[in-house]
C-alpha positions as CSV (number, residue, x, y, z in Angstrom):
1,X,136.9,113.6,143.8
2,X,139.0,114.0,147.3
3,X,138.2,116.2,150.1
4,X,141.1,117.0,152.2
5,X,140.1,118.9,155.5
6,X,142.9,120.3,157.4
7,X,141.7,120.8,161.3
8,X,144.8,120.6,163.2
9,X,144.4,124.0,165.0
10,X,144.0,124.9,168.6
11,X,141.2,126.8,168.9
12,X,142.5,129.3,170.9
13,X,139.7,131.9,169.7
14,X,136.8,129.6,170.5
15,X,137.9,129.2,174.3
16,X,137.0,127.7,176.9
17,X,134.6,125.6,174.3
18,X,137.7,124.0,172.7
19,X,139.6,123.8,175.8
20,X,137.3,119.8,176.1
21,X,137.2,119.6,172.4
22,X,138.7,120.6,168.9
23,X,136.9,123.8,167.5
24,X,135.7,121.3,164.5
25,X,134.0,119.4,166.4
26,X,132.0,122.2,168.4
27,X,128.1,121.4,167.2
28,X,126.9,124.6,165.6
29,X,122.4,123.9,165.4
30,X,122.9,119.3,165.9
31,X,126.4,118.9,164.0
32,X,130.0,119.3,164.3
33,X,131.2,122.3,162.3
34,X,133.4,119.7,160.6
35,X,130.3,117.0,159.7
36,X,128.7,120.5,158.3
37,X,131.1,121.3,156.5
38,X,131.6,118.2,154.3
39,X,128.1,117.6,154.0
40,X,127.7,120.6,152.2
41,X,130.5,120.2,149.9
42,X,129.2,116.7,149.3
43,X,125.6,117.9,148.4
44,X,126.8,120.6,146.2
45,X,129.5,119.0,144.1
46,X,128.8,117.5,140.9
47,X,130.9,114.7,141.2
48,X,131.0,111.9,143.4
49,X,133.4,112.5,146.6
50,X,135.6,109.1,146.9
51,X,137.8,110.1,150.1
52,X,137.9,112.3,152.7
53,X,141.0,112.5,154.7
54,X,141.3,114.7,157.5
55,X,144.8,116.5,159.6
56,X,144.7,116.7,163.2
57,X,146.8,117.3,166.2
58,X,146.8,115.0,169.3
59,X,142.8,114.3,169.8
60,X,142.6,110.7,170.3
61,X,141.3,107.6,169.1
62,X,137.4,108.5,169.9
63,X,138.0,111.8,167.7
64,X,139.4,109.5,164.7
65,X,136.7,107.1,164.8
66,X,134.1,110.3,164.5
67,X,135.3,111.6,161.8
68,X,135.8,108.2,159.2
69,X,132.3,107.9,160.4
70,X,131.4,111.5,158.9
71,X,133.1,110.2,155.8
72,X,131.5,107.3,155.4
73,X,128.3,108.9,156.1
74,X,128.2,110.4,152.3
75,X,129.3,107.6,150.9
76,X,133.5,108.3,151.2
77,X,135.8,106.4,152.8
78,X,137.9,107.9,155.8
79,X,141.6,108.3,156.2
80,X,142.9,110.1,159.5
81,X,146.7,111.8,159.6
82,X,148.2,113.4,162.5
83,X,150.3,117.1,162.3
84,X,152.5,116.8,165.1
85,X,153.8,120.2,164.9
86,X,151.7,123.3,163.9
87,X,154.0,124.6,161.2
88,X,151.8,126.5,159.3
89,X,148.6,125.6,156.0
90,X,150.9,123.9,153.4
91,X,152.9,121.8,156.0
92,X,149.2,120.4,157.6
93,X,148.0,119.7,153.9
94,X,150.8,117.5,152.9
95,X,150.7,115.7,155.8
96,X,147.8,113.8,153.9
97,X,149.8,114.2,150.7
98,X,149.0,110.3,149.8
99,X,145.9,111.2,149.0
100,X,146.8,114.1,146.9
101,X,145.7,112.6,143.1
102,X,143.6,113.8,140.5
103,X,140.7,116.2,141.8
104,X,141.1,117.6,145.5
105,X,138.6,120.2,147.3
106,X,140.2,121.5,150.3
107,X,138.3,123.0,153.2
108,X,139.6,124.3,156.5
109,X,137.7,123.4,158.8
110,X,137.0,126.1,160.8
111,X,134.1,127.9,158.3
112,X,130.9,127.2,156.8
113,X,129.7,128.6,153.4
114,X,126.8,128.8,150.8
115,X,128.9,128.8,147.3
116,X,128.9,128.4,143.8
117,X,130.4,125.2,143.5
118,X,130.2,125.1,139.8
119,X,133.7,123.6,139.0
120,X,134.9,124.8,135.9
121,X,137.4,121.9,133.8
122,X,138.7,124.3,131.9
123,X,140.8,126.0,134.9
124,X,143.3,124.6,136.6
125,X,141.9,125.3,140.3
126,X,139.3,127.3,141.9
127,X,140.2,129.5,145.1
128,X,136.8,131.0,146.7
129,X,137.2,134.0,147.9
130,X,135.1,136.8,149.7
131,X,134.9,140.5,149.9
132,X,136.2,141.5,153.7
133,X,136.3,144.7,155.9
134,X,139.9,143.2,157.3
135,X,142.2,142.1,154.5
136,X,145.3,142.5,156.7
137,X,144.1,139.6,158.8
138,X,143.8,136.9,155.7
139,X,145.5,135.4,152.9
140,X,144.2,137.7,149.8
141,X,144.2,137.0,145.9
142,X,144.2,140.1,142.8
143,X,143.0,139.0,139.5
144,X,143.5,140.5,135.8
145,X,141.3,141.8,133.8
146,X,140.1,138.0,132.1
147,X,139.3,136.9,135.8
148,X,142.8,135.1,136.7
149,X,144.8,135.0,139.7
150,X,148.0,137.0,139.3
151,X,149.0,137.3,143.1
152,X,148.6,135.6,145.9
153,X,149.2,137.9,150.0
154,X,149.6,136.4,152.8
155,X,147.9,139.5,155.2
156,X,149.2,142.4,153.6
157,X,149.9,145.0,155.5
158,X,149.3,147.5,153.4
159,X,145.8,147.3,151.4
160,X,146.1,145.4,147.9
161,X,142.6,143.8,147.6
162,X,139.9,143.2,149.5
163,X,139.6,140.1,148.1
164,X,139.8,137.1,150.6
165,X,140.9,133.1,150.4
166,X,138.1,131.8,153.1
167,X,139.7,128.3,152.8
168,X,138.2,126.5,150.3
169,X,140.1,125.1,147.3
170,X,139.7,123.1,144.0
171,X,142.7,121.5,142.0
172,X,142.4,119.3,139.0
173,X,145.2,117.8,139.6
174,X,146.0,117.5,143.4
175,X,149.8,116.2,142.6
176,X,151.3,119.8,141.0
177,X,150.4,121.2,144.5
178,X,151.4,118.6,146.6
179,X,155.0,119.2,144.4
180,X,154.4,123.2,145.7
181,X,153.9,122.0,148.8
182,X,156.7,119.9,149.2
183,X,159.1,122.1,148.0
184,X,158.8,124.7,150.5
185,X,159.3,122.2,153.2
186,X,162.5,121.4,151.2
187,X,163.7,124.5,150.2
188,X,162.3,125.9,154.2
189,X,159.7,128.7,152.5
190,X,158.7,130.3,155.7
191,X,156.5,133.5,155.9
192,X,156.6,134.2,159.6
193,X,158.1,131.1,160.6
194,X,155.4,129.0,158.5
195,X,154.8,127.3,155.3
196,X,152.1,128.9,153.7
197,X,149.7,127.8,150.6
198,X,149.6,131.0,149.4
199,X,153.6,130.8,148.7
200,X,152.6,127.2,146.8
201,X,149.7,128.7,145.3
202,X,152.0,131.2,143.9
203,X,154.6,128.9,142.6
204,X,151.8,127.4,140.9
205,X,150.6,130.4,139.3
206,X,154.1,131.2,137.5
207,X,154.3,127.9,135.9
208,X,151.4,128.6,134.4
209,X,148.6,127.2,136.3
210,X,144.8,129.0,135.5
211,X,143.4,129.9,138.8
212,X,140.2,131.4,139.4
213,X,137.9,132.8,142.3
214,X,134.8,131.1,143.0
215,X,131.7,133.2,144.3
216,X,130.8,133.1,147.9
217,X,127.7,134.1,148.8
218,X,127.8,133.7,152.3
219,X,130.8,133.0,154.7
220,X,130.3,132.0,158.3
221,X,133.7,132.3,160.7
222,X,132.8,129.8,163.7
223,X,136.4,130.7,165.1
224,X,135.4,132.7,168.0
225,X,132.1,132.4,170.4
226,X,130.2,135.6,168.7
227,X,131.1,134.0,165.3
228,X,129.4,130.6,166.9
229,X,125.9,131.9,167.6
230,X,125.7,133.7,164.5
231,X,126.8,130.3,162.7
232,X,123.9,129.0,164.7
233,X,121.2,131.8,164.2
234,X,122.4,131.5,160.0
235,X,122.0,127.3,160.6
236,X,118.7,127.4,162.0
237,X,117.7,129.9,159.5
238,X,118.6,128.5,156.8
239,X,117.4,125.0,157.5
240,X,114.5,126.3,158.9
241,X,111.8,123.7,157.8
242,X,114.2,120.6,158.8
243,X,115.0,121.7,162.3
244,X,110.9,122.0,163.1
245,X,110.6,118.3,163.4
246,X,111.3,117.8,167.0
247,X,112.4,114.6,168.8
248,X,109.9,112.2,170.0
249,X,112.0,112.4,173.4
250,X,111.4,116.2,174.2
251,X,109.3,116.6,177.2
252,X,107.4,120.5,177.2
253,X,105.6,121.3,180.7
254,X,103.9,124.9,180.5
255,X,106.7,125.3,177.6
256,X,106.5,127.2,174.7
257,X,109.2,127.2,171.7
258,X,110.0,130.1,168.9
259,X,111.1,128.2,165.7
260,X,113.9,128.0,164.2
261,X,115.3,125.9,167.3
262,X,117.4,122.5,167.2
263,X,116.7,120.4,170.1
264,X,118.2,117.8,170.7
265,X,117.0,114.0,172.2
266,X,115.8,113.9,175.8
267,X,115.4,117.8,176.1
268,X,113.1,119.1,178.9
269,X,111.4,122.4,179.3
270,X,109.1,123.6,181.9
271,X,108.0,126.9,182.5
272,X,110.1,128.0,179.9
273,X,110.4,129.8,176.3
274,X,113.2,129.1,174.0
275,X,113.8,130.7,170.4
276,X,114.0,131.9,168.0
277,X,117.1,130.9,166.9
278,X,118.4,128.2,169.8
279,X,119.9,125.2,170.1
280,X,119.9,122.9,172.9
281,X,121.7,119.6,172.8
282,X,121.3,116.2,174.1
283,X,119.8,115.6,177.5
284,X,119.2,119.4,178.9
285,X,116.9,120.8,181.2
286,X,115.3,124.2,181.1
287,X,113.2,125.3,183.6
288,X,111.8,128.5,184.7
289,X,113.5,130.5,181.8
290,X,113.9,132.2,178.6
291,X,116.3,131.7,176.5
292,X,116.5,133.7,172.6
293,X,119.7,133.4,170.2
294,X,121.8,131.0,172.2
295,X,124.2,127.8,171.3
296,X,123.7,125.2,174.5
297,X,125.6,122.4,174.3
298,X,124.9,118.6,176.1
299,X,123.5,117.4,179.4
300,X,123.3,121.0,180.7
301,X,120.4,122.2,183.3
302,X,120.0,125.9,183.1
303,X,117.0,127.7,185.8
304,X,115.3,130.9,186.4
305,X,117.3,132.1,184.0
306,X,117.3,135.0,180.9
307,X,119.7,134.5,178.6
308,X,120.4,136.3,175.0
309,X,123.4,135.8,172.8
310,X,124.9,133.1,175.0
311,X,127.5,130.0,174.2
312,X,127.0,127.5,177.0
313,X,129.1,123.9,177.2
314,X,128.3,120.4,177.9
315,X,127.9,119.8,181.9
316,X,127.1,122.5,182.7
317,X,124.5,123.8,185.7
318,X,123.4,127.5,185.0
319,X,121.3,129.0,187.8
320,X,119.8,132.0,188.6
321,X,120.7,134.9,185.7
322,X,120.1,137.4,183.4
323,X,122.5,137.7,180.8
324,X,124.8,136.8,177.7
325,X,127.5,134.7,179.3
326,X,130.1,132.4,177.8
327,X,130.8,128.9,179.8
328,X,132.6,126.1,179.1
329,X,132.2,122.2,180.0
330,X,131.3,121.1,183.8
331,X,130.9,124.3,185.2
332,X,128.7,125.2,188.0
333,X,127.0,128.9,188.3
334,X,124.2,129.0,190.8
């Protein structure tokens, strides 16, 4: 099995957090919203995962070496390709169309889920899907009667389903769609000036391709700084008994914490309450504050200080507030 992780976006809804760093590499409670994400597919996939190759824009040689070491980390080895132009879904998948053979999950790295990853041989792929409020802002599937896939919309504007794609995909045989793919960049298959995989995944459909939905059961959007802290609060939540370990590092004077919280190494508290539901990275300093709900980032120092429902970078010095703000890297409020 090949995960192929398309993260080649700005970020522009996650700003200023992604203004320093891609949005899949924004820690949601200790780890990259990327490392997340193919963790979980690796722990809840029957089979083995062989490769993992992931698209990017222009992040660097640091940002490469991260993420081979996320695959290697389940057991995968890592392959890196760059989109040099944001031309749409299908156009940033085929840029790592040499790894597109035999069985290919692909996950969009800007989502976390809880799924049934049950992968059924005798279909052709699995799309998961989720029921929405907002159809008109994603790609949406309709199904027939025996539980098929007879349309794929690309945000209709009128209703047709409320049925979802959240970004996660399953083929048996990776090569038919990379042909899909590549024949809308040769035939130029825009829909609003982009190649789509809906348009692919509809071309695969009338040639007689099975393709199912796969159950969701719980979707979390880490695209905008809202979306974030509730990825966060779901994290903590969820993992609740492994985050209540804490480092050996964390100094507490006069400090009291609300579990679930992630700290991170060298954390220091004094006179302060964190939690439930917080995360404070790598070398911070809390003093004389409270702080409930909240995504903190590295070697920050926040003081005298109340803060709910608040995104705060790396570098950061926080004084003197009460509030929900949203700050970026190396800024100073006092």
């Amino acid at each position: 099995m090949k995960i192929i992780v398309p993260m080649a976006g700005r970020g522009s809804r996650l700003r200023p957090h992604t203004l320093t760093i891609p949005k899949p590499l924004v820690p949601i409670a200790g780890k990259s919203i990327v490392e997340r994400l193919v963790s979980d597919i690796a722990n809840v996939c029957q089979e083995e995962i062989e490769e993992v190759a992931f698209i990017i824009g222009d992040f660097g040689d640091e940002v490469k070496s991260d993420l081979i070491a996320i695959a290697e980390s389940i057991g995968a080895k890592g392959f890196v390709y760059e989109q040099e132009e944001a031309l749409g879904t299908a156009h940033a998948i085929l840029c790592a169309k040499e790894r597109m053979e035999g069985k290919v999950i692909i996950a969009f790295a800007d989502t976390l889920f809880r799924a049934d990853f049950t992968l059924d041989e005798t279909q052709d792929g699995i799309i998961w899907v989720q029921h929405v409020d907002n159809p008109e802002a994603y790609g949406v599937v309709k199904l027939n009667e025996e539980g098929h896939i007879t349309d794929f919309i690309e945000k209709p504007k009128e209703f047709v389903t409320n049925e979802a794609i959240i970004g996660i995909y399953y083929f048996k045989e990776g090569a038919s769609l990379k042909a899909e793919l590549q024949y809308l960049i040769d035939n130029d298959v825009r829909e609003n000036g982009e190649y789509q995989i809906t348009d692919a995944l509809e071309n695969l459909k009338n040639k007689g391709a099975k393709l199912v939905t796969g159950a969701v059961t719980e979707w979390l959007d880490c695209g905008n700084p809202k979306a974030a802290i509730y990825a966060n609060q779901r994290m903590l939540a969820i993992g609740a008994e492994s985050f209540s370990q804490k480092p050996a590092s964390l100094i507490l004077r006069n400090a009291h914490i609300i579990e679930p919280c992630y700290l991170g190494e060298n954390v220091v508290l004094e006179n302060t309450t964190v939690g439930p539901h917080v995360s404070l990275g790598e070398n911070s300093v809390v003093k004389n504050s409270v702080i409930k709900n909240s995504l903190i980032q590295n070697n920050t120092v926040i003081e005298n200080a109340i803060l709910e429902n608040s995104m705060i970078g790396n570098h950061v010095c926080y004084k003197g507030n009460s509030t929900a703000v949203n700050i970026g890297d190396y800024c100073t409020f006092e």
